[in-house]
C-alpha positions in Angstrom: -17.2 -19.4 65.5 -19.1 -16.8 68.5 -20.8 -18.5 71.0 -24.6 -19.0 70.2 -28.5 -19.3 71.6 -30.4 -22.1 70.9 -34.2 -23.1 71.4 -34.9 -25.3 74.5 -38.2 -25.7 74.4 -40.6 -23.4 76.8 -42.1 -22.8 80.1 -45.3 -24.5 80.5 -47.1 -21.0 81.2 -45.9 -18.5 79.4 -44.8 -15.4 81.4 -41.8 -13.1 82.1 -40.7 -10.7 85.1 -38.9 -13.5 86.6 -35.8 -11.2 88.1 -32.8 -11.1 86.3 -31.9 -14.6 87.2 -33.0 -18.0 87.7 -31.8 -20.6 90.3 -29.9 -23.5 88.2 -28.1 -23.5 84.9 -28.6 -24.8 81.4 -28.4 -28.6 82.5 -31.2 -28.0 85.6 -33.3 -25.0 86.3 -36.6 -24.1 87.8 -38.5 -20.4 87.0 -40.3 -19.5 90.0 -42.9 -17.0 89.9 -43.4 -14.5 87.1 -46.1 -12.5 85.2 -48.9 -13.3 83.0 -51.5 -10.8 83.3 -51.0 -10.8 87.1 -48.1 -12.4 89.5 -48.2 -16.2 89.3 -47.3 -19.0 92.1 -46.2 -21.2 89.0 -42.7 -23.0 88.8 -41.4 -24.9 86.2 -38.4 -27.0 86.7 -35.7 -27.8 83.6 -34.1 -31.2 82.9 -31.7 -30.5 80.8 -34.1 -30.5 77.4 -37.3 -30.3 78.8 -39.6 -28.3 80.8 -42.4 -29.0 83.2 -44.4 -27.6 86.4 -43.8 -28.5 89.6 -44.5 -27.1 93.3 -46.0 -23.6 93.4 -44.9 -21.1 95.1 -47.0 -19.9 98.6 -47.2 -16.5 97.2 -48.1 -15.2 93.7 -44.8 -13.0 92.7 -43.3 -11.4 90.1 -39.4 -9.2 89.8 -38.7 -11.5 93.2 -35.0 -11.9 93.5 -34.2 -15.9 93.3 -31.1 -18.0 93.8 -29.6 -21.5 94.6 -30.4 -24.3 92.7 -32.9 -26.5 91.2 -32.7 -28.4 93.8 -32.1 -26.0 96.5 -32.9 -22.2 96.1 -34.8 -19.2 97.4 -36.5 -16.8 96.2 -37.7 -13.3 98.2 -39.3 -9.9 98.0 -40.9 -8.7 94.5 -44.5 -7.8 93.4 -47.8 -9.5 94.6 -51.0 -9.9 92.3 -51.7 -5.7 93.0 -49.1 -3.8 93.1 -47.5 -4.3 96.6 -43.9 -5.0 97.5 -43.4 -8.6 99.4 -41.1 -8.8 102.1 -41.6 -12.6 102.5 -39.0 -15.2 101.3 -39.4 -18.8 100.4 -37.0 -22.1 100.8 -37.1 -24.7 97.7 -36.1 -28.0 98.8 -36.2 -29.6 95.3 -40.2 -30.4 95.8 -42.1 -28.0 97.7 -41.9 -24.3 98.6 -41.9 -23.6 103.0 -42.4 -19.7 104.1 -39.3 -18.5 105.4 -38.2 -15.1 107.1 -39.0 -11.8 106.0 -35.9 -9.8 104.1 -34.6 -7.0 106.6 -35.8 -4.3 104.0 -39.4 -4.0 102.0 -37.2 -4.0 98.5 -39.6 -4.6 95.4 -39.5 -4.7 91.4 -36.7 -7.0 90.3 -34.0 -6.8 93.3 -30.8 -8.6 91.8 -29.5 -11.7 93.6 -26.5 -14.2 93.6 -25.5 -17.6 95.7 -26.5 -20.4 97.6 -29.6 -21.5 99.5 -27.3 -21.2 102.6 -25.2 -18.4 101.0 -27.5 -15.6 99.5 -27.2 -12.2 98.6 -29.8 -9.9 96.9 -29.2 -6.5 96.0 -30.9 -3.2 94.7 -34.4 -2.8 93.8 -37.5 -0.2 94.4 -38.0 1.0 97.9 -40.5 3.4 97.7 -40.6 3.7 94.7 -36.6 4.9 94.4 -33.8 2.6 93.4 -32.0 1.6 96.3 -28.2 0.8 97.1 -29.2 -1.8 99.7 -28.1 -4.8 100.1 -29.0 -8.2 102.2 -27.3 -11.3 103.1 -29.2 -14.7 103.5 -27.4 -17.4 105.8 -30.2 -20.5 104.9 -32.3 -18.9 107.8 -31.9 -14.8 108.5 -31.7 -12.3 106.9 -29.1 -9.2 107.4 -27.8 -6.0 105.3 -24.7 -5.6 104.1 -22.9 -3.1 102.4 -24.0 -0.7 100.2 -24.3 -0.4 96.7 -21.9 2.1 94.6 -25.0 3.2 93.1 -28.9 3.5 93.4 -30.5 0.8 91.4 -33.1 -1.1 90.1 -34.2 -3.8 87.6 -30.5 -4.7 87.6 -29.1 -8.1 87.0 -26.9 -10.4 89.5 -24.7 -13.5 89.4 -21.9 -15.0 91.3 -21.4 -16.1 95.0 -22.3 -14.2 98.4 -18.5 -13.7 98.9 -17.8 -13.0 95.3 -21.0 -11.4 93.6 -21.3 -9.1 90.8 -24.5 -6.8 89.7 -24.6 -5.1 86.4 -27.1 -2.6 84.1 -30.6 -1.3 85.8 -32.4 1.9 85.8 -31.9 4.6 88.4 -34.9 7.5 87.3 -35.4 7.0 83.6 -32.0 6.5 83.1 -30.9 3.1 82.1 -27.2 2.4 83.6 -24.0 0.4 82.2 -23.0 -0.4 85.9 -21.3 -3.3 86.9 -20.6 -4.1 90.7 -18.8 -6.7 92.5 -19.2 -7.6 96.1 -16.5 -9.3 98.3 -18.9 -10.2 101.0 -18.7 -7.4 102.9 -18.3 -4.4 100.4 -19.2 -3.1 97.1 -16.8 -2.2 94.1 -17.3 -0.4 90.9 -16.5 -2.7 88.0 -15.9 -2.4 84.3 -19.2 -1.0 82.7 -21.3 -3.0 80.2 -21.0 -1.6 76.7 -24.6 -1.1 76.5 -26.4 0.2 79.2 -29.9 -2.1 79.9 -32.4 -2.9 82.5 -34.9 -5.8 82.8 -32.2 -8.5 81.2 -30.8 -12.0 82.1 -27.5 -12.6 84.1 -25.1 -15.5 84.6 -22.1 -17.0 85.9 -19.3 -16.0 88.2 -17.0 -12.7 89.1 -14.0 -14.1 86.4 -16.8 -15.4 84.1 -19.8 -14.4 83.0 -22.8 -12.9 80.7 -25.5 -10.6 80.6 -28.1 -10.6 77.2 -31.5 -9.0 76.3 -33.6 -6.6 78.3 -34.2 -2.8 77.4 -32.9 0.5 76.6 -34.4 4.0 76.0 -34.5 2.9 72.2 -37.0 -0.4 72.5 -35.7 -4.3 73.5 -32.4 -5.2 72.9 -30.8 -8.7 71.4 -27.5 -8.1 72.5 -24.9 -10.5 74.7 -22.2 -9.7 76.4 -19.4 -11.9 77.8 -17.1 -11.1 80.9 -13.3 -12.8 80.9 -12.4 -11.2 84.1 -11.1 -8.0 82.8 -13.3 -7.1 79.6 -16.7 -6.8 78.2 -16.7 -8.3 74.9 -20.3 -8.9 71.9 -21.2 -12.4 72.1 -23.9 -14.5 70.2 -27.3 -12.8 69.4 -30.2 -12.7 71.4 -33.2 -15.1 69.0 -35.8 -13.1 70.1 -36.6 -9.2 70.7 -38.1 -8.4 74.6 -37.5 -7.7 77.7 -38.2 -9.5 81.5 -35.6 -12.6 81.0 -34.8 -14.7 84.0 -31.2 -16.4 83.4 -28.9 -19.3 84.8 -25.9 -20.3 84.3 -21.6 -21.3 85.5 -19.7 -19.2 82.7 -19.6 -16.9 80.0 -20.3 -19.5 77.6 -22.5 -21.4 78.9 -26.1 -20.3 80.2 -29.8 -20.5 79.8 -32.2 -18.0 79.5 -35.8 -18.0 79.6 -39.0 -15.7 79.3 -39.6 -12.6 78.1 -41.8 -9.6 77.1 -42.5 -7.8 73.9 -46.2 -6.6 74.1 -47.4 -10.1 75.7 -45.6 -12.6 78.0 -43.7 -15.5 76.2 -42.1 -18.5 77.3 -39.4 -19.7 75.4 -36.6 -21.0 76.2 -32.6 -20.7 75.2 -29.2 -22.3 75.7 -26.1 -20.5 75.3 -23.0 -22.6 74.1 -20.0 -22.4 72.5 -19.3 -23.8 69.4 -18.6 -28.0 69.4 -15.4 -29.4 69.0 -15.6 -32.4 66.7 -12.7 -35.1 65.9 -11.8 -35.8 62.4 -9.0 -38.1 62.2 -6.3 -36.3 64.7 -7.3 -32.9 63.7 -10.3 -30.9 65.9 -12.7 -29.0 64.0 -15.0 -26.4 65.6 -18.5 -25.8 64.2 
């Protein structure tokens, strides 16, 4: 059997426009930040089954580009509660959110991000209004750019490591791109492109293993997975829900949570991605 999303519960606020991704995986999370009606300081932090809230963010933001993990993450640039770009970041230590430096470059509206606390790396976005190829490097305390993007983007998608990222989909004009990136800490690649070109979705894992789902397309909200072994894009388990605005986590291709969305109003539900289990029936394994 295809790997498959199941319900984890939900977000103690319901929201969405959380960037791309989410620092954590499916067994420890938070969601920092977000949209409601306006951008929130709320953060939720995952256990594993459940959700609850913990410290807020010092600034209300929404499309921010976050990364690290639920313990130790950081999250930077995005949308405040009008419609201006933030240039300010902000260092989780597992309890409370501290100010940190500004990002080199005023990037807004869902920048893509990847890595560490102490290893960052964000990438793409708005400036001005135009997708951008630019990309930034986080060392736990400065920022600096890096090399550029193949291509002008925004609302795109990013997992991996700062010496081994990858970016995929996002919308450059009205046009909604199949790109996929990868970044070997100093410069930028063109990968194999996504079978469906989509912007606004959830990203996970690593360069040799990985997964994007949801977001949109010209045509409306898409339910979609797809699943990265390294050298092809193949369908994966269906999306439960139709909307755009996910945040995602996660290590591999099959394993990843995503949470958040938007179909018309802001919803906070929660999924796991899995594969299939293995059970043991005498000395034969059976996979359901």
């Amino acid at each position: 059997m295809a790997n498959s999303w199941a319900s984890t519960g939900s977000l103690t606020t319901d929201r969405e426009f959380m960037g791309g991704q989410i620092p954590g995986s499916s067994s420890a999370a938070i969601a920092p930040g977000g949209f409601t009606t306006t951008s929130v300081t709320t953060n939720d932090i995952f256990n594993g089954s459940t959700w609850s809230n913990t410290g807020a963010l010092n600034t209300a933001r929404r499309q921010n580009a976050s990364f690290g993990t639920s313990g130790a993450a950081d999250t930077a640039g995005g949308i405040d509660t009008g419609s201006s770009s933030l240039q300010t970041s902000e260092k989780w230590n597992g309890t409370t959110w501290a100010t940190g430096n500004n990002i080199q470059v005023n990037i807004a509206y869902a920048m893509s991000a990847a890595g560490t606390q102490s290893a960052g790396l964000i990438m793409g976005g708005f400036y001005n209004g135009v997708a951008a190829t630019t990309s930034q490097l986080f060392d736990g305390t400065t920022w600096s750019t890096t090399g550029a993007l193949p291509n002008a983007l925004a609302q795109c998608a990013g997992l991996g490591t700062q010496s081994a990222g990858m970016n995929t989909g996002g919308i450059n004009g009205s046009t909604r791109k199949t790109d996929v990136s990868t970044f070997n800490g100093t410069t930028w690649s063109t990968g194999t492109a996504l079978t469906t070109a989509r912007r606004l979705h959830a990203a996970w894992g690593v360069q040799s293993s990985a997964g994007v789902t949801a977001g949109e397309n010209v045509g409306g909200n898409l339910t979609s997975t797809e699943e990265w072994d390294g050298s092809a894009w193949s369908a994966g388990g269906t999306y439960p829900v139709t909307g755009q605005g996910q945040g995602g986590g996660g290590t591999s291709s099959s394993s990843a949570l995503s949470v958040g969305y938007y179909d018309g109003s802001s919803h906070g539900a929660a999924y796991i991605y899995s594969a299939p289990a293995a059970v043991t029936t005498g000395n034969m394994f059976l996979v359901l």
